[in-house]
C-alpha positions in Angstrom: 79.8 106.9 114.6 77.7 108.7 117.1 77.4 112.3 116.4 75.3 114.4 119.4 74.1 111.0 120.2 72.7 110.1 116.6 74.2 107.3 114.9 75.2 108.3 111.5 77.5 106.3 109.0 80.7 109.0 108.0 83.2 108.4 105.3 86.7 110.1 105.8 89.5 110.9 103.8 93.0 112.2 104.2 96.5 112.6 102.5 97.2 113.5 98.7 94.6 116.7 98.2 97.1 118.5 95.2 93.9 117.7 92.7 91.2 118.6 95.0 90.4 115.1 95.5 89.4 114.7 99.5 86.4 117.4 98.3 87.6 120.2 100.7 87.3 123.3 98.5 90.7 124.1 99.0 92.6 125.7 96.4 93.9 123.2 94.0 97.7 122.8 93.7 97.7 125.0 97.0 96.8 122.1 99.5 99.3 119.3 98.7 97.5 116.9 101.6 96.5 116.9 105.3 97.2 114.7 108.0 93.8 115.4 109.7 90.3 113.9 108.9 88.5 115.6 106.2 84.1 114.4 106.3 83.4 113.4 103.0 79.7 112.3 103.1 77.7 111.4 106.2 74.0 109.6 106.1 72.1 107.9 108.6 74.1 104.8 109.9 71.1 102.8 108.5 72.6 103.4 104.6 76.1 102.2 103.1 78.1 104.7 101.2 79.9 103.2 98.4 83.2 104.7 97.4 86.3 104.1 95.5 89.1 106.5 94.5 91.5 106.3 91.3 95.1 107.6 91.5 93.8 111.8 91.7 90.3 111.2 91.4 87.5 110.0 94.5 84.1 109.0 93.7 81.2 107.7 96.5 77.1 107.1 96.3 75.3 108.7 98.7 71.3 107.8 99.0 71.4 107.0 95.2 73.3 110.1 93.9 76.9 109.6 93.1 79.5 112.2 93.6 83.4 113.0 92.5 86.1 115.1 93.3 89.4 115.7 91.8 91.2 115.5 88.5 89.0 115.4 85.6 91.5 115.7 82.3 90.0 112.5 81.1 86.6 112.8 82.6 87.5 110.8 85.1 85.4 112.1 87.4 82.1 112.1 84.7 82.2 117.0 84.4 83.6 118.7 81.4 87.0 119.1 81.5 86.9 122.1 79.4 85.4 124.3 82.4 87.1 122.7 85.5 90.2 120.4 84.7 89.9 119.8 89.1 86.7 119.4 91.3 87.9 120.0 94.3 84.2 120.5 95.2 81.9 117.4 94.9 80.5 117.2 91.7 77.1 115.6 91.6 76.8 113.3 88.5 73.6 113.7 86.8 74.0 111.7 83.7 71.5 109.0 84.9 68.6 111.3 85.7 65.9 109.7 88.0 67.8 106.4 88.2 69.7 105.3 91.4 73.3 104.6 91.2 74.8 101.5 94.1 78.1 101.2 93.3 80.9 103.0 91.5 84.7 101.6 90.7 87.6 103.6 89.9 90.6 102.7 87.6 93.4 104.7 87.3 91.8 107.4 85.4 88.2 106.1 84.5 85.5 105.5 86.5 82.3 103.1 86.2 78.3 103.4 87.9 76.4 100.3 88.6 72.4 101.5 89.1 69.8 99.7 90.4 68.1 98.9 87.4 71.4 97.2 86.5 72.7 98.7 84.0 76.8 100.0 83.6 77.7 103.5 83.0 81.7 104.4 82.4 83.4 107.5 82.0 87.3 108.5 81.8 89.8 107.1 80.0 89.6 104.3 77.2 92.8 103.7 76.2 93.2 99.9 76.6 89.1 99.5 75.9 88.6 99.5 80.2 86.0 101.3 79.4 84.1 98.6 77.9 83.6 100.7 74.6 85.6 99.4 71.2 88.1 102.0 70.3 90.3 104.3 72.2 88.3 107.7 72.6 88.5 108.9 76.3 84.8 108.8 77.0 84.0 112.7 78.0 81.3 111.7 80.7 78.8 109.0 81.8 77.6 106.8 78.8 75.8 103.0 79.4 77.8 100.1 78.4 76.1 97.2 79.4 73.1 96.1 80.8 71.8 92.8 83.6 74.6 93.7 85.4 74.7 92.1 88.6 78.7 93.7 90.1 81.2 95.1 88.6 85.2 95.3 89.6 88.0 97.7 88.3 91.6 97.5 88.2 94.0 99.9 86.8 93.1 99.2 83.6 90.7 96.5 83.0 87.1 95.8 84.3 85.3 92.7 85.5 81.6 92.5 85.4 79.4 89.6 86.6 76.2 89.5 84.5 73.1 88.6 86.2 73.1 85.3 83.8 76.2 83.7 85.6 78.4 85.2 82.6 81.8 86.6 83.6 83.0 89.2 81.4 86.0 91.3 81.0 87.9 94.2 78.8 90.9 96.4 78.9 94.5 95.6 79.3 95.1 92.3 79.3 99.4 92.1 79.5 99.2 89.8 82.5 96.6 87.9 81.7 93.9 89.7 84.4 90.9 90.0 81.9 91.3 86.3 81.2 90.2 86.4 77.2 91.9 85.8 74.3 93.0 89.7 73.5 96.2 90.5 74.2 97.9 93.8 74.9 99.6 95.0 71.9 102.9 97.2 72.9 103.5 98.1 69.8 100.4 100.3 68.3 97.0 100.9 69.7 95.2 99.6 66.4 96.4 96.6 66.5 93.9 93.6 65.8 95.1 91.6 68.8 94.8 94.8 71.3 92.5 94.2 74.2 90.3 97.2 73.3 87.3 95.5 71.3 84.7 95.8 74.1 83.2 92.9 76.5 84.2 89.4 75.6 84.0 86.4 77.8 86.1 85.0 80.6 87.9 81.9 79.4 89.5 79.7 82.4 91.6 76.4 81.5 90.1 77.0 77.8 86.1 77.1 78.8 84.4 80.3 78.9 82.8 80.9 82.5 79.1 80.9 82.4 78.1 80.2 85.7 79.0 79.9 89.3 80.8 83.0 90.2 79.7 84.4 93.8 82.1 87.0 94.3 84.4 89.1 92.1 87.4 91.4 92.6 90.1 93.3 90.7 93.6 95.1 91.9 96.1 97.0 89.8 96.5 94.2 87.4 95.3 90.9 88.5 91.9 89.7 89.0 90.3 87.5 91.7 
């Protein structure tokens, strides 16, 4: 976009602010949405600006420092719920301290940081293992899950992560098959030994694990491509 004849890369937002999460300051549960274009982040038109957004929750990378807005009862967003339960102001994550982040993915209501060096952060909700930890505890704010991460992909409730080795992993809900591993999602109680939420395991296709390659990964709600 040229701005005062400067060219400078702008992310927009607009719709659904009832959880504060187009950034605007309003007053939360006040401003229910706008129709208008609300200026997230700008930066020179030089640098990306990563984003993704979760169903009340928005999350972007601007020059290496990753920001969120909106609901935060599970963390989502990476604050302390017990002091603001909405951001509708961006709240700059500083969990990684020095480090760069490149990439963030949202689920539904957990989110996940790829830095530079490669390693995988995640924050938010846990409750199928999407967030790559085993067990079930909502993870109250950034922690490292992995390491040699080359990308990462999120879907409502499961997470796909290419490792810089060729390996394809997964974790979370598996129900329709989208993390493509042997775990199933148990319906009937969260401790059950077949549930989905026992960390990374391997992507198995046609019965072989997949090692090697993969180019290009995606995830939507509940499928995986």
């Amino acid at each position: 976009e040229d701005v005062d004849g400067v060219k400078r890369k702008n992310l927009y937002a607009f719709g659904n602010n009832r959880y504060g999460q187009l950034a605007t300051g309003d007053y939360v549960g006040n401003s229910m949405g706008t129709a208008q274009l609300v200026l997230i982040a700008s930066d020179s038109a030089r640098n990306e600006i990563p984003f993704d957004v979760g169903i009340h929750h928005s999350m972007w990378v601007r020059q290496g420092t990753l920001y969120g807005a909106g609901r935060c009862f599970s963390y989502e967003v990476g604050g302390r719920n017990d002091v603001y339960q909405y951001y509708q102001d961006p709240y700059v994550v500083s969990a990684f301290g020095r480090r760069d982040c490149k990439k963030v993915v949202c689920g539904r209501s957990n989110s996940i940081a790829l830095l530079e060096d490669g390693t995988m952060w995640a924050t938010g909700l846990n409750t199928y293992g999407q967030g790559g930890l085993p067990g079930l505890n909502t993870m109250a704010g950034f922690v490292q899950v992995l390491s040699e991460v080359k990308d990462v992909e999120a879907g409502y409730d499961h997470t796909i992560v290419l490792m810089k080795d060729g390996r394809l992993l997964s974790a979370g809900n598996n129900q329709y098959g989208q993390c493509a591993t042997e775990r199933e999602f148990a319906t009937t109680r969260f401790d059950h030994p077949g549930h989905s939420n026992q960390g990374f395991r391997n992507c198995v296709i046609d019965g072989v694990s997949v090692t090697e390659g993969v180019s290009y990964i995606h995830a939507n709600a509940n499928s995986t491509f």
